[in-house]
FIDREN-674452 format. One record per residue: residue number from 1; x, y, z of N, C-alpha, C in turn; residue in three letters. Coordinates in nm, 4 decimals. Layout:
<atoms>
+-----+----------+----------+----------+----------+----------+----------+----------+----------+----------+------+
: pos :      n_X :      n_Y :      n_Z :     ca_X :     ca_Y :     ca_Z :      c_X :      c_Y :      c_Z : code :
+-----+----------+----------+----------+----------+----------+----------+----------+----------+----------+------+
: NUM :        X :        Y :        Z :        X :        Y :        Z :        X :        Y :        Z :  ALA :
...
+-----+----------+----------+----------+----------+----------+----------+----------+----------+----------+------+
</atoms>
This chain:
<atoms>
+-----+----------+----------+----------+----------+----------+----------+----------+----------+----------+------+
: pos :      n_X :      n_Y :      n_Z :     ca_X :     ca_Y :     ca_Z :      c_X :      c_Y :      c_Z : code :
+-----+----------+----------+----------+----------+----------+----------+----------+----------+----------+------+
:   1 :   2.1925 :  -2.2538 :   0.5941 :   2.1057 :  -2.2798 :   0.4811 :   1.9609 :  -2.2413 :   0.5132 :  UNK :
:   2 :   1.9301 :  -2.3253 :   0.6554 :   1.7884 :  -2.2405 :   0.6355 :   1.7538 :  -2.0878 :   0.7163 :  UNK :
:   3 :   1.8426 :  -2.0266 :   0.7749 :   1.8657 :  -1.8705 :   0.7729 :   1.8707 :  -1.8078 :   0.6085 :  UNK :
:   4 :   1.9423 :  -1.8516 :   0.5486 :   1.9147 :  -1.8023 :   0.3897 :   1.7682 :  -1.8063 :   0.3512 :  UNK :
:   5 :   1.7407 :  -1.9628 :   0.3515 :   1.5943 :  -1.9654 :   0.2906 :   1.4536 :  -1.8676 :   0.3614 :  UNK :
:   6 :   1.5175 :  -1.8440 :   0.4991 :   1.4020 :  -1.7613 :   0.5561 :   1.4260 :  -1.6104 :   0.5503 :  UNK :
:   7 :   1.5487 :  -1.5642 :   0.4745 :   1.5583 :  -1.4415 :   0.4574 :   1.5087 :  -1.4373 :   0.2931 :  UNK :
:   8 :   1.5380 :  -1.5113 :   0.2208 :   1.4535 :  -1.5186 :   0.0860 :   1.2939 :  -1.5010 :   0.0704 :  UNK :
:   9 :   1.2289 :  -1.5885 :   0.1806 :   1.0475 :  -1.6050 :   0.2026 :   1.0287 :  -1.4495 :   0.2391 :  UNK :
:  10 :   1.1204 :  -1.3991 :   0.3546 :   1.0451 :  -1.2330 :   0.4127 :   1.0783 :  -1.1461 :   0.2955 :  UNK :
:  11 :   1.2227 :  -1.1838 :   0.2056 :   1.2181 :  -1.0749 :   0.0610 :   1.0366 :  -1.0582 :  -0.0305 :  UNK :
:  12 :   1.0504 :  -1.1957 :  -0.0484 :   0.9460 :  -1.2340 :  -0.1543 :   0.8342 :  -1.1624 :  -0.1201 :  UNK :
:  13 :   0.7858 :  -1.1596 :   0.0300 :   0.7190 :  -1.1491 :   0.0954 :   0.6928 :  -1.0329 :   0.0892 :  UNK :
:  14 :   0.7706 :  -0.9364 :   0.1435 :   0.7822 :  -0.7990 :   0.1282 :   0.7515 :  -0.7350 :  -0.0189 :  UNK :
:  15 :   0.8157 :  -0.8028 :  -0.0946 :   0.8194 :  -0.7650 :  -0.3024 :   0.6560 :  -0.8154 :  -0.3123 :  UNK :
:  16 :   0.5725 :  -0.9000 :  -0.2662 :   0.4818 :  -0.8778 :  -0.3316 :   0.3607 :  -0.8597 :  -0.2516 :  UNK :
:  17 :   0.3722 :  -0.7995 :  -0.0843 :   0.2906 :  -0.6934 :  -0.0154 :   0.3038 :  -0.5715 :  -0.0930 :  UNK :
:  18 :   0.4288 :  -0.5499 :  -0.1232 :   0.4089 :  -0.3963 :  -0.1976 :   0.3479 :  -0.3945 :  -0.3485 :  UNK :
:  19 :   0.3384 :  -0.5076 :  -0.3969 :   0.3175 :  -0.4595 :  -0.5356 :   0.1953 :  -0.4928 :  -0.5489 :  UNK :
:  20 :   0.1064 :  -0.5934 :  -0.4654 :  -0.0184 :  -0.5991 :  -0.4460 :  -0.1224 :  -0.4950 :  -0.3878 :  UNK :
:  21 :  -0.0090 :  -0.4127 :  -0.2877 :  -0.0514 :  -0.2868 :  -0.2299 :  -0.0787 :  -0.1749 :  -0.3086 :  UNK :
:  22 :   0.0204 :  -0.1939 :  -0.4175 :   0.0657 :  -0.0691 :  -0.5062 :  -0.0544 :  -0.0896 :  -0.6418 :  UNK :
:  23 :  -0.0837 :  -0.1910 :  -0.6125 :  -0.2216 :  -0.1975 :  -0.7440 :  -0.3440 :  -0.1939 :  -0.7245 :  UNK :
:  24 :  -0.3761 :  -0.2148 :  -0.5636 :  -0.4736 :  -0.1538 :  -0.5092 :  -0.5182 :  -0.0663 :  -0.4942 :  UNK :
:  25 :  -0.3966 :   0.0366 :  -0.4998 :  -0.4093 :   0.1413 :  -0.4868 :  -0.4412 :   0.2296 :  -0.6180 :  UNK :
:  26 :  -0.3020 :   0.1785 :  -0.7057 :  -0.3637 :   0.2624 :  -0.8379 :  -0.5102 :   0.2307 :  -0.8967 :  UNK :
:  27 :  -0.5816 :   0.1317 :  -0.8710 :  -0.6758 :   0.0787 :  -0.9273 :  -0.8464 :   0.1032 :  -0.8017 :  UNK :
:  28 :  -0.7494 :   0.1481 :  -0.7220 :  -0.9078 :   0.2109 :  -0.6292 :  -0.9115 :   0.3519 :  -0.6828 :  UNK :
:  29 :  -0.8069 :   0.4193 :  -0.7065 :  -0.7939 :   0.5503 :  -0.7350 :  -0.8334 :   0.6073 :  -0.9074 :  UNK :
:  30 :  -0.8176 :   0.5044 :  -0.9925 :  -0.8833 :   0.5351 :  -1.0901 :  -1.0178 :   0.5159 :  -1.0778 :  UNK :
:  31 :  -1.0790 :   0.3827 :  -1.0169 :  -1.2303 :   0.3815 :  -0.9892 :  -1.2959 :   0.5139 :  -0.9662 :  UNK :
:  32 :  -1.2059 :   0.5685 :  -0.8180 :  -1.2183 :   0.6672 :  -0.7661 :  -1.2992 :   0.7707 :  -0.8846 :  UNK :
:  33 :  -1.1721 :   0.8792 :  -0.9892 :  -1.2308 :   0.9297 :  -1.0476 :  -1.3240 :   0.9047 :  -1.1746 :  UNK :
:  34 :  -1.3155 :   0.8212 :  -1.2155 :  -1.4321 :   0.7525 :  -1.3481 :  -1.5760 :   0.7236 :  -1.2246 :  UNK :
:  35 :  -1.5752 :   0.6699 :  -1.0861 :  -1.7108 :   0.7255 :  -1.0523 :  -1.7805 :   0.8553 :  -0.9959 :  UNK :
:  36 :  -1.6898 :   0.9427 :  -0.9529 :  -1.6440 :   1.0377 :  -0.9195 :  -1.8440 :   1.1550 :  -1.0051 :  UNK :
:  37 :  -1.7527 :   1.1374 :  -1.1762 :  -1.8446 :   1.1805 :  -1.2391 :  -1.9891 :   1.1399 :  -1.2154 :  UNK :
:  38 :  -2.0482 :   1.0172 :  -1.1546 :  -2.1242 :   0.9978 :  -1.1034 :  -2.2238 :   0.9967 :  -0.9580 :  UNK :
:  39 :  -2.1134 :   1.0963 :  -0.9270 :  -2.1536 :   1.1181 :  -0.7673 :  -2.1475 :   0.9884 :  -0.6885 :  UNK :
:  40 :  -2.0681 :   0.9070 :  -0.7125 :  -2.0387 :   0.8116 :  -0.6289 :  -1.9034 :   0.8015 :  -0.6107 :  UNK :
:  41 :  -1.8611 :   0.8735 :  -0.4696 :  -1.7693 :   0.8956 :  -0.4046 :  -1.6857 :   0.8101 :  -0.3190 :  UNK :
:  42 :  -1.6917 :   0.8194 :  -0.1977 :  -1.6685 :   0.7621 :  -0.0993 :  -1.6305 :   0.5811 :  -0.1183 :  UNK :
:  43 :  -1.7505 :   0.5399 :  -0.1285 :  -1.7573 :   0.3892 :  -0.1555 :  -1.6096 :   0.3355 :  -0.1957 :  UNK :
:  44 :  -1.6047 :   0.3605 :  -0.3159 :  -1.4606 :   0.2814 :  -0.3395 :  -1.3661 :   0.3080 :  -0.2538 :  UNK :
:  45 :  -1.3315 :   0.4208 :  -0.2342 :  -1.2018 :   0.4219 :  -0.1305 :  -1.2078 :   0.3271 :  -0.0206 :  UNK :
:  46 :  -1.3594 :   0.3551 :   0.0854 :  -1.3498 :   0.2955 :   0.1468 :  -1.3314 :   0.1319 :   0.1779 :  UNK :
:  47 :  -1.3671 :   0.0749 :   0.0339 :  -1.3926 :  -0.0614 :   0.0146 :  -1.2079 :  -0.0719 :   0.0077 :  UNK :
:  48 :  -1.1128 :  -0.0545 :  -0.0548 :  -1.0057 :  -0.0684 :  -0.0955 :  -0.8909 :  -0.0347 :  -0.0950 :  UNK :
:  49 :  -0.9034 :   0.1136 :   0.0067 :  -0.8001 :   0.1973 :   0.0545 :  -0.7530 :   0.1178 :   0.1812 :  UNK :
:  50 :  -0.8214 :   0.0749 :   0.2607 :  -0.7690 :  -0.0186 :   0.3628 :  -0.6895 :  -0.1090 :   0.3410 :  UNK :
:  51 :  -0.7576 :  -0.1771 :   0.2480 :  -0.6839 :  -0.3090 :   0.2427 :  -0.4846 :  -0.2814 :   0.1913 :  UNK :
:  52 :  -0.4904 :  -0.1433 :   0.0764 :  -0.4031 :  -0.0555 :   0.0329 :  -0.3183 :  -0.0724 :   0.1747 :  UNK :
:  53 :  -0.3586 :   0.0050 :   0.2286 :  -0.2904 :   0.0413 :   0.3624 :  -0.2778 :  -0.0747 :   0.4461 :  UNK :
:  54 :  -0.2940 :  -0.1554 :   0.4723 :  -0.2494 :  -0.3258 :   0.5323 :  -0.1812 :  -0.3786 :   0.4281 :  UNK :
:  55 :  -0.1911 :  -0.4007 :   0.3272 :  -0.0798 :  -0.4871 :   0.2479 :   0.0302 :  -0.3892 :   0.2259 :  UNK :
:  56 :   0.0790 :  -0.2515 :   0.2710 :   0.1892 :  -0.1588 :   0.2667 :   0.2437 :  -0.1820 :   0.4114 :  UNK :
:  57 :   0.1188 :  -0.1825 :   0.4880 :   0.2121 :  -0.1916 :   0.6283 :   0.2390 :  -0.3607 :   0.7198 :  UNK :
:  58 :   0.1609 :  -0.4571 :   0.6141 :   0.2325 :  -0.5893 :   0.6151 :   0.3809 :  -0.5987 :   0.5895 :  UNK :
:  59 :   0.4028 :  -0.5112 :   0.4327 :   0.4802 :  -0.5220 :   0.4619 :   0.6375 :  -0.4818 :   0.5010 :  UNK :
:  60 :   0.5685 :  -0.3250 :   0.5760 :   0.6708 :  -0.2746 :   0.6184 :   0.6838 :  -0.3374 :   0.7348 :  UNK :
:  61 :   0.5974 :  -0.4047 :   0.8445 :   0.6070 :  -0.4675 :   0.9632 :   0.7063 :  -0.5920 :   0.9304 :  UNK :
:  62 :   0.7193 :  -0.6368 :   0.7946 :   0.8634 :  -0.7574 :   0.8203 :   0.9733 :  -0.6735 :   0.7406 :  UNK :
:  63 :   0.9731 :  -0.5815 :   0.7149 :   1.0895 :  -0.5096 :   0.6506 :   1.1709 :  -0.4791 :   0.7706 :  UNK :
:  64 :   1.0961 :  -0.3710 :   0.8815 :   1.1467 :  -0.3386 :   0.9743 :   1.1700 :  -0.4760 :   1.0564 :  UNK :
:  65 :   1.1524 :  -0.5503 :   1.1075 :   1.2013 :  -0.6509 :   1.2118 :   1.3086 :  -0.6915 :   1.1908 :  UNK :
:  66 :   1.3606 :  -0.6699 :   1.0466 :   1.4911 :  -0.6913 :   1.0286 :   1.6117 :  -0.5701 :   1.0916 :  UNK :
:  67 :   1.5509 :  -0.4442 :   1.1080 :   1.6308 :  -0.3271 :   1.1451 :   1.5995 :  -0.2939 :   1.2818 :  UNK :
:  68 :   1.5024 :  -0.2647 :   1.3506 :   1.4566 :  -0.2834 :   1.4656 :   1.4244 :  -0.4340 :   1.5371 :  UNK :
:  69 :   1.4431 :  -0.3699 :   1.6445 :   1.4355 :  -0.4236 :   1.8120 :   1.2985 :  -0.4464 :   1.8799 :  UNK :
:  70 :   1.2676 :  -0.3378 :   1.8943 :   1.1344 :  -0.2816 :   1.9339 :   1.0342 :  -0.3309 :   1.8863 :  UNK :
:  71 :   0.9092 :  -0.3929 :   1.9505 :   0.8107 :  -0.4145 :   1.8757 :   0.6971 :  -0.2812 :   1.8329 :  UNK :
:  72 :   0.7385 :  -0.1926 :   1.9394 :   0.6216 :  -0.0570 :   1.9494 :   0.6728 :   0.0325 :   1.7841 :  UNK :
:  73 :   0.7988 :   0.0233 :   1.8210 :   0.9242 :   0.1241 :   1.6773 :   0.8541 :   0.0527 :   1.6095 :  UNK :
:  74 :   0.8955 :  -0.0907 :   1.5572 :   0.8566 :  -0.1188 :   1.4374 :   0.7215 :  -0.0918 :   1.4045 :  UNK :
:  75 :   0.5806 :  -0.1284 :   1.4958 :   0.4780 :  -0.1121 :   1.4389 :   0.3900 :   0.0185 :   1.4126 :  UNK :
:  76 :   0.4989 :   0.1560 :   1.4692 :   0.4632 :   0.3039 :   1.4765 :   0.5216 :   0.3035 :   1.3367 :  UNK :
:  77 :   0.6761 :   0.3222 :   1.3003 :   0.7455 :   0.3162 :   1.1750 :   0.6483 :   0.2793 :   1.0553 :  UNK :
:  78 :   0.6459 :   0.1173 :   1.0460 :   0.5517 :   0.1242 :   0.9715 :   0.4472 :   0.1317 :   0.9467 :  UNK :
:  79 :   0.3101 :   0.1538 :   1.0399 :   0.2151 :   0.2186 :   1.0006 :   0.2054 :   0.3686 :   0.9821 :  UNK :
:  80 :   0.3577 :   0.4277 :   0.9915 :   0.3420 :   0.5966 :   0.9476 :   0.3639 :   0.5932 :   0.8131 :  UNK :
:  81 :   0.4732 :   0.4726 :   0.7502 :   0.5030 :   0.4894 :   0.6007 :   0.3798 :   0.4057 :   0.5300 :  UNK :
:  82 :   0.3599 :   0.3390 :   0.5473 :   0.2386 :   0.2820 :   0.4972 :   0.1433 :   0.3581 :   0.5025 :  UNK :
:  83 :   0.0964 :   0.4555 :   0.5504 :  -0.0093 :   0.5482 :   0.5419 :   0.0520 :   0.6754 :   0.4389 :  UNK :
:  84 :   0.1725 :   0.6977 :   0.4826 :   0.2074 :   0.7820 :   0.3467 :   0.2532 :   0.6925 :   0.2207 :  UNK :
:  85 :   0.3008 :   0.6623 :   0.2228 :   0.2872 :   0.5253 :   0.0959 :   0.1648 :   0.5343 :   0.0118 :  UNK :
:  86 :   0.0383 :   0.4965 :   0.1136 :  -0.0694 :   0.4641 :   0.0149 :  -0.1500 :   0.5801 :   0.0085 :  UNK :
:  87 :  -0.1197 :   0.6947 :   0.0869 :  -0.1450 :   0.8070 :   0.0299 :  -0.0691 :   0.9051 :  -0.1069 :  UNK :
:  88 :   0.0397 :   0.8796 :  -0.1359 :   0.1270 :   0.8834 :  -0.2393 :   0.0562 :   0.8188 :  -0.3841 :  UNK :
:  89 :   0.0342 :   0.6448 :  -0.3531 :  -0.0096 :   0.5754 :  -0.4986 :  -0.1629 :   0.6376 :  -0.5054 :  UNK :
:  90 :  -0.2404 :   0.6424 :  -0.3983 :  -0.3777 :   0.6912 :  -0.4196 :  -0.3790 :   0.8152 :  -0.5315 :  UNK :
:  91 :  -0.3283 :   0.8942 :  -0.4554 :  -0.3018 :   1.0418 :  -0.5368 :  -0.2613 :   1.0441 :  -0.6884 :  UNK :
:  92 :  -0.1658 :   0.9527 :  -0.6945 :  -0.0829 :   0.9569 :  -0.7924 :  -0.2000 :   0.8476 :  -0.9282 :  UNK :
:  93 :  -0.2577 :   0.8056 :  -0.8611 :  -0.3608 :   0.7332 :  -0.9708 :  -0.4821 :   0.8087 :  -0.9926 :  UNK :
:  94 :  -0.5138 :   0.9098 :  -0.9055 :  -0.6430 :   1.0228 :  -0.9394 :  -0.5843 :   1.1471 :  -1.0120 :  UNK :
:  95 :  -0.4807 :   1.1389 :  -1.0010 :  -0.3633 :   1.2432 :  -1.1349 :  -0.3600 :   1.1977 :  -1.2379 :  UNK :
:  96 :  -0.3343 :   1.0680 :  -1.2446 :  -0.2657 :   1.0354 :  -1.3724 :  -0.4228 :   0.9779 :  -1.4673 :  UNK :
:  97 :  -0.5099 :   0.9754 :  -1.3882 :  -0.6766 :   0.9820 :  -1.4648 :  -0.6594 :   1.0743 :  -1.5007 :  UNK :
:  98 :  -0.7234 :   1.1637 :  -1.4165 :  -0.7424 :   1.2811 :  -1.4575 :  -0.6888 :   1.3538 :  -1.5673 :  UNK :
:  99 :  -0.5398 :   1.3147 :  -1.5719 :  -0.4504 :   1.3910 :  -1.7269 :  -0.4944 :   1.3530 :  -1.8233 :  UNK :
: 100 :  -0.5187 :   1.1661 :  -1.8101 :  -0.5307 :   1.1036 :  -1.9544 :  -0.6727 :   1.1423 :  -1.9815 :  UNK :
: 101 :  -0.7911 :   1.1799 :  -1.9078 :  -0.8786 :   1.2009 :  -1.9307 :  -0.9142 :   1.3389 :  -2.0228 :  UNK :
: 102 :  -0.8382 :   1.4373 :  -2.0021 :  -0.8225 :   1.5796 :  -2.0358 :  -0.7506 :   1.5438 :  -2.1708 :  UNK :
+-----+----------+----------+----------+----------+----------+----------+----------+----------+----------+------+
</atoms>
């Protein structure tokens, strides 16, 4: 019973590192281009792309502990997908401005 309940907390856990990750992201990335036009660049990413990239590789670090052994595997693994991850939603939210904007 409580092996169940603690595989339920790392689900939950995991479901809403990513979706907190995943709105960080779309939502630094529209900032992105609406300030963009203002020559103010940099700033946002940097304020919010991080955090993007830690709440993706939070929670790929308890995704993997379930499949790996290794503490080095797991924390290489997921900080490689978590960096492509939140390079993926970044992108994909300075596109999808950009269209609706046009």
């Amino acid at each position: 019973m409580i092996e169940v309940l603690g595989k339920i907390v790392c689900f939950v856990t995991v479901s809403v590192s990513f979706i907190y990750g995943t709105l960080l992201g779309l939502f630094s990335g529209e900032k992105f281009y609406y300030k963009r036009k203002y020559k103010i660049d940099s700033q946002i990413l940097r304020g919010s792309y991080p955090l993007c990239l830690a709440m993706f590789c939070f929670g790929f670090v308890i995704l993997y502990s379930h499949f790996f052994e290794d503490h080095v595997t797991i924390f290489i693994a997921a900080l490689a997908n978590a960096l492509v991850l939140s390079q993926i939603v970044v992108f994909y939210s300075v596109t999808r401005s950009r269209n609706r904007e046009m």
